[in-house]
C-alpha positions in Angstrom: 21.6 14.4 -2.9 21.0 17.7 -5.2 20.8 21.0 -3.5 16.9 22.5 -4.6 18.0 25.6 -7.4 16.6 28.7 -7.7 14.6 27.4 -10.9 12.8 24.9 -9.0 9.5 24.7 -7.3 8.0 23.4 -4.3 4.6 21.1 -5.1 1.8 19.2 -3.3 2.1 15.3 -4.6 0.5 13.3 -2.1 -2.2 14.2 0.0 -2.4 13.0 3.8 -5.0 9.8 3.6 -2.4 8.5 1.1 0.2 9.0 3.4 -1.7 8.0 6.5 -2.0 5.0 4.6 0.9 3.8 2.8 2.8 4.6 6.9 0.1 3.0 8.7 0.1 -0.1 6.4 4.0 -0.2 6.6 3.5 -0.5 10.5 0.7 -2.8 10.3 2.6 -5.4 8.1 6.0 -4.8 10.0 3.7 -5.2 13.6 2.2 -8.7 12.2 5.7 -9.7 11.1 7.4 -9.6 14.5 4.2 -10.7 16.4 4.2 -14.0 14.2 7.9 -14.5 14.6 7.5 -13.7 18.4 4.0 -16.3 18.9 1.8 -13.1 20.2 -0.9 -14.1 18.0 -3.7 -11.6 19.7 -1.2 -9.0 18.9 -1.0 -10.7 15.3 -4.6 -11.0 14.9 -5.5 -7.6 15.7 -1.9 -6.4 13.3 -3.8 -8.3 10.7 -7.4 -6.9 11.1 -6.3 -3.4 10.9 -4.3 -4.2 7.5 -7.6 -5.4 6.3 -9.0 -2.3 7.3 -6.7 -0.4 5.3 -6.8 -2.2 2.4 -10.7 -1.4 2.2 -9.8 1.8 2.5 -7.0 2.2 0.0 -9.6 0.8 -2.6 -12.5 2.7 -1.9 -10.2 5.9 -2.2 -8.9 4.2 -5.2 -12.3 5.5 -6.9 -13.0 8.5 -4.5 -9.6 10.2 -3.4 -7.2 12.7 -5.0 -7.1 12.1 -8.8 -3.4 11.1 -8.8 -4.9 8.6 -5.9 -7.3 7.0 -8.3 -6.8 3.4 -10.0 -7.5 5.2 -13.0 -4.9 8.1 -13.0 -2.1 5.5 -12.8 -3.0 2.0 -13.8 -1.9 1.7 -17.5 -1.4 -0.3 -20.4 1.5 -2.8 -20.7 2.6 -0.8 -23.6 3.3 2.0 -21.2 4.8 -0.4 -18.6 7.0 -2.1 -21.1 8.2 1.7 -22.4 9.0 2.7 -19.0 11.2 0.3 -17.7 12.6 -0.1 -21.2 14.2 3.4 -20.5 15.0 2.8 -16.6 18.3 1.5 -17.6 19.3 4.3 -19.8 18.6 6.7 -17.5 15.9 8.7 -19.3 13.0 8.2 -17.0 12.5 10.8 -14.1 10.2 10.6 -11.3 9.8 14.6 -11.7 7.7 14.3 -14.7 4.9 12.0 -12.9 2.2 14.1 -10.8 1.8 10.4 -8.9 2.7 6.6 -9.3 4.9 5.9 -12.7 4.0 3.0 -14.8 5.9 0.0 -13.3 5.0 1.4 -9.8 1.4 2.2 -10.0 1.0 -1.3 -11.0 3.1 -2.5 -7.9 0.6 -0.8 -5.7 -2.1 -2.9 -7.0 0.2 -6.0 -6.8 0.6 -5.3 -3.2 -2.5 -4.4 -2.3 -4.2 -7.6 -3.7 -1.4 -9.2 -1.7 -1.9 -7.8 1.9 -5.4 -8.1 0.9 -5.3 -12.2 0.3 -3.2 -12.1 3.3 -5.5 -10.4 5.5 -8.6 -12.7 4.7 -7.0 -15.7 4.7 -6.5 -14.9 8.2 -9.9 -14.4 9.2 -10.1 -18.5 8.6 -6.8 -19.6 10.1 -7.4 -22.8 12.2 -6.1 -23.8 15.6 -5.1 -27.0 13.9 -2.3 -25.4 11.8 -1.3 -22.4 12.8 -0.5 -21.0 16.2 -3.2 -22.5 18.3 -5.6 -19.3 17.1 -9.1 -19.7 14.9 -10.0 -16.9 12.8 -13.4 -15.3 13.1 -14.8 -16.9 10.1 -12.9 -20.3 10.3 -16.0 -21.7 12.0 -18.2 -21.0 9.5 -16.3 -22.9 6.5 -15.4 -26.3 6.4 -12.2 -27.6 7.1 -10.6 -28.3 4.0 -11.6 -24.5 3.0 -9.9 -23.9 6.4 -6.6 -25.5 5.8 -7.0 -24.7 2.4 -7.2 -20.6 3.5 -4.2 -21.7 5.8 -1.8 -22.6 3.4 -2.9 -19.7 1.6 -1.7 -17.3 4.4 1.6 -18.7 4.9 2.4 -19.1 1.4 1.2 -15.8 0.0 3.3 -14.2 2.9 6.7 -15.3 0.7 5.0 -13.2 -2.2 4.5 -10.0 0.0 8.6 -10.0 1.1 9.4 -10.3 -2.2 7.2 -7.1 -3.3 8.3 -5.4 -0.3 11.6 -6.2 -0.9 11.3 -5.1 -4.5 9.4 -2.3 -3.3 12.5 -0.4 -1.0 14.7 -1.4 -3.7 13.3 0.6 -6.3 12.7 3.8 -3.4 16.9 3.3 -2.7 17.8 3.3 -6.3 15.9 6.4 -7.3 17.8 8.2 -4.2 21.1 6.7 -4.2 20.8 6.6 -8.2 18.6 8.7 -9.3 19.3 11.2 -6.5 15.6 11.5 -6.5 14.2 11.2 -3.3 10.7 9.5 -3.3 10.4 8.3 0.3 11.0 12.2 1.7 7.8 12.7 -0.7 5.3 10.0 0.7 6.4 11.1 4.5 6.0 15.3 4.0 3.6 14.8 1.1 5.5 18.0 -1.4 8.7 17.5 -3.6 10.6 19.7 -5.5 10.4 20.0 -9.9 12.0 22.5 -12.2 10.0 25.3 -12.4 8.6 24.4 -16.2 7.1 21.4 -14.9 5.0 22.8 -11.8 2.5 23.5 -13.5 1.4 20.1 -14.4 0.9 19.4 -10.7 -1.7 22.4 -10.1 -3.8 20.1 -11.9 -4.0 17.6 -9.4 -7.8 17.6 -7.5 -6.9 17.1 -4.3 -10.1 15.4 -2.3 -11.1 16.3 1.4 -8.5 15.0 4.4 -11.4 15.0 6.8 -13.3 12.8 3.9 -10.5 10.6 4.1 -9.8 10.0 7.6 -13.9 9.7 7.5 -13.8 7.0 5.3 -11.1 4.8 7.6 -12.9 5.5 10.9 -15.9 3.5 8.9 -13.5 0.7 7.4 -11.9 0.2 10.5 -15.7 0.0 12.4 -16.5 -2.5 10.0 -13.8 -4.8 10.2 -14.2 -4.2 13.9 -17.8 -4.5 14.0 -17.8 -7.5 11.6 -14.8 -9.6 13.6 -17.2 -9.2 16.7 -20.0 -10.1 15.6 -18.1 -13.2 13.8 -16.8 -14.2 17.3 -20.2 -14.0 18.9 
């Protein structure tokens, strides 16, 4: 990896909700993984609950967080998509000149949010009949083809998240190993380095309240929690 130079800058990029998230989420997927593989399915349930939580969360800061946080700072056209990864192989894109998510991967953040999203709901109507002896919350208020239907759902749509997850570290270990840009030291420590001409562009980021964020989770994670209760009787 490059040594930082005199001529370059040290810049905020992600603020801590983000990161909370994106970490949290990583364990939360990672905890639901082993606990399936494993048959702990209160460990499971509970693994899955809290990804729902955050999910609710990542959206709702979609529209209310930092502005390079928001759906509409870095979801763009297919023209731009297209234009980006046309230039990935020729090695003229650089992760330096984006003040958040670049093109492909702003798009793969919505991909894999809808994702652990489906995942997580289908769970709430899981049936004892198919998988692992456990109901969801909700299963007994559906009928039972919705049930198996929301079943199938959850174990096919979990080949779909591996594969984006998958994609996902790839891309992170071809910028560093590549690239020598290093993405993943950014989303733990929440700065990254630029050339001093392009700092300036990131001074323009609007940064929203840490305490509003870590607000806004407390209440998505009450809901879920409060909901799943209530649910269960």
């Amino acid at each position: 990896m490059s040594t930082p130079s005199a001529d370059e800058k040290k810049v905020k990029l992600w603020d801590f909700p983000v990161r909370l998230f994106h970490w949290a989420l990583v364990v939360a997927i990672v905890t639901a993984w082993w606990t399936n593989r494993q048959v702990m399915i209160d460990i499971h349930a509970i693994a899955g609950y809290s990804v729902l939580a955050l999910v609710i969360f990542r959206i709702i800061w979609g529209f209310v967080g930092s502005s390079n946080a928001r759906f509409a700072d870095f979801l763009t056209g297919p023209r731009h998509v297209i234009g980006y990864l046309g230039k990935l192989p020729k090695g003229s894109t650089s992760e330096l000149t984006y003040t958040g998510h670049n093109p492909a991967g702003g798009w793969m953040v919505l991909v894999m949010i809808l994702l652990v999203g489906v995942q997580a709901v289908s769970g709430l109507f899981a049936s004892e009949d198919t998988f692992l002896f456990f109901d969801g919350p909700l299963v007994a208020y559906v009928s039972s083809d919705f049930a198996s239907t929301m079943n199938w759902i959850h174990h096919t749509n979990i080949n779909l998240i591996y594969a984006a997850v998958g994609l996902h570290v790839f891309a992170a270990l071809f910028y560093l190993v590549v690239k020598r840009e290093n993405l993943i030291r950014a989303i733990v420590i929440g700065t990254r380095r630029v050339p001093a001409e392009l700092a300036g562009r990131f001074a323009n980021i609007r940064f929203a309240s840490p305490v509003l964020g870590i607000v806004i989770l407390i209440v998505c994670a009450l809901v879920v929690w409060g909901g799943v209760t209530l649910a269960r009787g």
